[in-house]
N, C-alpha and C positions, 0 to 999 in steps of 0.2 A: 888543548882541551880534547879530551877524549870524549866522541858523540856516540860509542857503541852500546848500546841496550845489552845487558846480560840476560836471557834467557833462565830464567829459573826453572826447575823442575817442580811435580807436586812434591809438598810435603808430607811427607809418613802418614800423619792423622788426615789429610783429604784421602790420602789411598785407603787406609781403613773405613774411614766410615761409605768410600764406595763399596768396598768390600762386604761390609755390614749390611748395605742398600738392598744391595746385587742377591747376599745369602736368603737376606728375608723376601726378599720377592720370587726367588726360587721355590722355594719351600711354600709359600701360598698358591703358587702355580700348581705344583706336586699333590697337595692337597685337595685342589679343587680339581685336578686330573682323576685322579683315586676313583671320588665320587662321581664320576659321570661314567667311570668303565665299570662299577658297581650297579648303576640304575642300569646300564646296559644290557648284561649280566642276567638280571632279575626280569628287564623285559625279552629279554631272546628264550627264557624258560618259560616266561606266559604264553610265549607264543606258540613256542615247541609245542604245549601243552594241549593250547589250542589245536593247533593242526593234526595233533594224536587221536584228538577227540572228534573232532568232524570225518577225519578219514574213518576210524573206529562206525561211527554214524552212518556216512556213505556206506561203507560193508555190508551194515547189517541192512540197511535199506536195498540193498541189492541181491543178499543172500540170504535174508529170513535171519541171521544169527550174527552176535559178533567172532570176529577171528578169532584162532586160538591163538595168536601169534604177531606181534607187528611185522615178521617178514612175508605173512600173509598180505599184509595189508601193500608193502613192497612189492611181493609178486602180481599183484594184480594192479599195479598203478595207482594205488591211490595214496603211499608216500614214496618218496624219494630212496628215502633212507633209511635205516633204524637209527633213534633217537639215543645220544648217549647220556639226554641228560633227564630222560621219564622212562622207568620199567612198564612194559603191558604186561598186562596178565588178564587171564579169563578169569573172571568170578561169577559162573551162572545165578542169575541168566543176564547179566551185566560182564563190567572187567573193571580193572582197577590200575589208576597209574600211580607209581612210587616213584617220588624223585630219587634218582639216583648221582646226581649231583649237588655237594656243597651251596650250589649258587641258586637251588629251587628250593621252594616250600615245602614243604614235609604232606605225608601221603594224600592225597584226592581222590576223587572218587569220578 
């Protein structure tokens, strides 16, 4: 009597339909990835937006007028940076921001 167990391997269709498992869970992942670096995206522009406008604010609360320039606003500490994803502009006796980036909302005031 032979007492040894033959080890079988998977068959073909159990390896595909993991294969099938594995692709669709992928691709639900990918998708619901997408979407969260898109809300991202949309809120790091609100915010940019924000901190254009309050720095813009601070200025003129401190110098009677707003800058002509966000590197104005740079030079005197009150951003970091210039922004690459909102344009300033002076529009007396206000200014005006332009998104300048795909991933903001079209012009504000």
């Amino acid at each position: 009597m032979n007492t040894q167990k033959k080890d079988r391997g998977f068959t073909l269709v159990e390896l595909l339909i993991v294969i099938v498992i594995l692709g669709i869970l992928a691709t639900v992942t990918v998708f619901a990835v997408r979407g969260i670096t898109n809300k991202g995206k949309t809120s790091a522009c609100a915010a940019d937006k924000k901190t254009l406008e309050v720095a813009a604010e601070a200025y003129m609360a401190q110098n009677g007028s707003y800058p002509a320039s966000a590197q104005q606003m740079v030079d005197t500490g009150l951003l970091r940076s210039v922004s690459t994803n909102w344009a300033y502009a002076l529009a007396a006796p206000s200014y005006t921001l332009t998104a300048s980036s795909s991933d903001c909302t079209p012009a504000a005031t």
